[in-house]
C-alpha positions as CSV (number, residue, x, y, z in Angstrom):
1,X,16.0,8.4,-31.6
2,X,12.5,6.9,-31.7
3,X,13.8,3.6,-30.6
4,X,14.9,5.8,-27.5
5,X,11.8,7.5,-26.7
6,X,9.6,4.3,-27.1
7,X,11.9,2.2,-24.8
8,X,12.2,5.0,-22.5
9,X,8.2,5.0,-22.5
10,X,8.0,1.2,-22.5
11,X,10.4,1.5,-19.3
12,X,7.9,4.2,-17.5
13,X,4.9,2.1,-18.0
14,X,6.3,-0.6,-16.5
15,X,7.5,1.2,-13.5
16,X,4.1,3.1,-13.4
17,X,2.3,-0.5,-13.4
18,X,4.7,-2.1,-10.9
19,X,4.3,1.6,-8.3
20,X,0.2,0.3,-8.6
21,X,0.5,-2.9,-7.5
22,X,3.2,-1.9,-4.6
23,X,0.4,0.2,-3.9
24,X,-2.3,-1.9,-4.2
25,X,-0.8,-4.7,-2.3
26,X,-0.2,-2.2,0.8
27,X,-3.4,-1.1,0.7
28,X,-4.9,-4.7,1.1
29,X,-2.3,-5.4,4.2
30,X,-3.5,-2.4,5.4
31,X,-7.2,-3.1,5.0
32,X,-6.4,-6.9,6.3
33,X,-4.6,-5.4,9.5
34,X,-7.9,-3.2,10.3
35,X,-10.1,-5.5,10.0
36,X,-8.3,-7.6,12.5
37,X,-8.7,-4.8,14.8
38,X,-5.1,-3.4,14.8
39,X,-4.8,0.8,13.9
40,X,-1.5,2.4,13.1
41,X,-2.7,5.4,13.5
42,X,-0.4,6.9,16.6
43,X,-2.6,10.1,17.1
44,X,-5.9,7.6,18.1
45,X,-6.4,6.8,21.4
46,X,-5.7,2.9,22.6
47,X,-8.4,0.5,22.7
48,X,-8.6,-2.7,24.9
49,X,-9.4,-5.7,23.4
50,X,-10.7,-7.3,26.8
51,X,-11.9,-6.6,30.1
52,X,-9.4,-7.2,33.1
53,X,-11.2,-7.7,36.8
């Protein structure tokens, strides 16, 4: 039964660890995509990159 719990554990952890770096991975697309001026936010208004004349 202790070799059960502690591969059960073992097998959390490693989930736990592979949900951060999903997470962290997404959060640095994210970031990436901001900084190149592109928001996914749908309630903000539009922006225009340039002028038209």
């Amino acid at each position: 039964m202790a070799v059960l719990v502690t591969l059960l554990a073992v097998v959390v952890a490693l989930l736990a660890l592979l949900v951060a770096g999903v997470l962290r991975s997404h959060a640095e697309i994210l970031r990436s995509l901001h900084d190149l001026g592109v928001d996914l936010d749908p309630s903000l208004p539009k922006r225009t990159t340039g002028s038209r004349t």
